[in-house]
N, C-alpha and C positions, 0 to 999 in steps of 0.2 A: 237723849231724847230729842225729836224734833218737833219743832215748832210748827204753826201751819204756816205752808207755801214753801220748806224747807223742802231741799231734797239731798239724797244721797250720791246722787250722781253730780260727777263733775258740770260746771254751767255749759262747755260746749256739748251738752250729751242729752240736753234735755230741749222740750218747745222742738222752734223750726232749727233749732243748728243740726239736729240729730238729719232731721229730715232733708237738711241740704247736705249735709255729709254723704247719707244715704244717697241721695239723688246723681252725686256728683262722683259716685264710685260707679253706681249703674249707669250712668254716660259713658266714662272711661272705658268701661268692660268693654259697653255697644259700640262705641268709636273705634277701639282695638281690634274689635270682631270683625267687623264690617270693612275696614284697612284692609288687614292680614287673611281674612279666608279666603278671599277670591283665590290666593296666588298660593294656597295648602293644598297641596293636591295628594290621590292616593295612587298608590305605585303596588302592583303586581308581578311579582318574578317570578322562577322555579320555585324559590324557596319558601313565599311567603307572600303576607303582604305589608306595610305599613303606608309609611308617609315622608311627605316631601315639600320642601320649599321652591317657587320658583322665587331666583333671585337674578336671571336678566330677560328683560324681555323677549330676547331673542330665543329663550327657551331653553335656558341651562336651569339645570333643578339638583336643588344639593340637599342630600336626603344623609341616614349613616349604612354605614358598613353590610350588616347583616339584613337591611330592609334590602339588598339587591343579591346575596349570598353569592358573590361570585357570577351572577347570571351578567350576559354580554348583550340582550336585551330585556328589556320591560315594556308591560302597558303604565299609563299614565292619565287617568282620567282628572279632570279639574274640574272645581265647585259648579261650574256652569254645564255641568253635562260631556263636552265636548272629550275626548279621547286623541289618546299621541302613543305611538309606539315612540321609546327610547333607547336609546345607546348607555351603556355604563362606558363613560367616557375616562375613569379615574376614580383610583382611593387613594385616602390620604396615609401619610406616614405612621407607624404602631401607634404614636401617641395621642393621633386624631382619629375618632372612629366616625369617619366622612367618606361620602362616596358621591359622586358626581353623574349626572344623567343629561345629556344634551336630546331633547326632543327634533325628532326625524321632519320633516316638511316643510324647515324654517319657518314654521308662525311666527307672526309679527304681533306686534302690541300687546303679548300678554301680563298678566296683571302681577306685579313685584314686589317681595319682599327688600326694605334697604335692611341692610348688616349693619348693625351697630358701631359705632367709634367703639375700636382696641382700649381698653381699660375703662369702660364706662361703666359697668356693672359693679353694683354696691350689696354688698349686705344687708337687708333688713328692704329694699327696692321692692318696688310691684313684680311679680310674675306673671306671664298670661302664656295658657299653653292651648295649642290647637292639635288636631289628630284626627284619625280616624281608627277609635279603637274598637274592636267586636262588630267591624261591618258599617261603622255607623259614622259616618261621616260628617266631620265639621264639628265635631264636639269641642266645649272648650270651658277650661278649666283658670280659674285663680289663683296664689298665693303669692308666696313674698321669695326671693332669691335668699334661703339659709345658710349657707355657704358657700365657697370660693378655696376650691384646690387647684392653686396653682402648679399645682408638682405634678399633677394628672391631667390638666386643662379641663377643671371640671366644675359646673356648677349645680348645688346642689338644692331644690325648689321642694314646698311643702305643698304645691299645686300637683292632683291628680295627675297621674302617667299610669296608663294604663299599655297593655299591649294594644298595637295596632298605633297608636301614638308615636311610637320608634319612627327616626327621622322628622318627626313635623318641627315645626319651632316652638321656642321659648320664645317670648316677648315681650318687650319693655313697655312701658305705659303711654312710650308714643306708638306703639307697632311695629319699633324695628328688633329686627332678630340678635339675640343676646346669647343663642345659643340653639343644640340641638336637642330634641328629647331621645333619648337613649335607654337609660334603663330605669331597673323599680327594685329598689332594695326592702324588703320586707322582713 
């Protein structure tokens, strides 16, 4: 039995702790968002369509494998409207399912995802995924990094992937990219 002013729930989960908890998760989201989409862009080939990260400003966009199916060019629209034909400039070896896009006109200044420090990534870690899946551009989705296959270079997120998501980033709770979205095991 409880008494009055007893509660069930733990002391940080009750009053304002709840509501800065809350507060202080929906900033993260909006900070991450707001970081990383400019530089999420969606990518058009023969085969399909997904998504892409730019990660130098110069205009290299590194997306995976099947979002370019082989095609030796692409359209490349970004969050801001603006469009770039692309060159598939490079795929990665069996084990990385990565593919590379250098944008044609040399634009300058565009907006960058950083790449993560090599073994940063923890289990149980924020997730944050970006995409454009069903047409729909700049979706973005939460969870936590579930696990870590080393032996396949894989990490595997409880945060929606959808199709059309394929190629955008994974990201850490600062913004920087931890990984690539790929697949959807169901």
């Amino acid at each position: 039995t409880l008494t009055a002013g007893e509660s069930l729930l733990p002391p940080l989960m009750t009053g304002v702790g709840a509501v800065q908890a809350q507060s202080t998760d929906e900033n993260t989201n909006i900070r991450v968002y707001r970081a990383a989409s400019p530089a999420v862009v969606a990518i058009e080939s023969d085969g399909g369509r997904g998504s892409g990260s730019i990660i130098s400003a110069d205009g290299l966009v590194l997306t995976n494998a099947p979002v370019v199916r082989r095609s030796r060019v692409v359209q490349v629209r970004l969050q801001d409207g603006r469009e770039f034909t692309g060159d598939v400039v490079g795929y990665a070896d069996d084990r990385l399912d990565l593919a590379a896009i250098r944008l044609r006109g040399n634009p300058a200044g565009l907006p960058t995802i950083q790449i993560a420090p090599t073994g940063s990534v923890q289990v149980g870690q924020s997730a944050f995924a970006i995409g454009n899946p069903f047409g729909l551009e700049g979706t973005f989705t939460t969870g936590i990094v579930s696990r870590i296959d080393a032996d396949r270079n894989l990490i595997q997120t409880d945060a929606a992937i959808n199709p059309g998501n394929s190629g955008g980033p994974l990201l850490n709770s600062t913004g920087q990219m931890i990984g690539v979205n790929t697949s959807i095991y169901t």
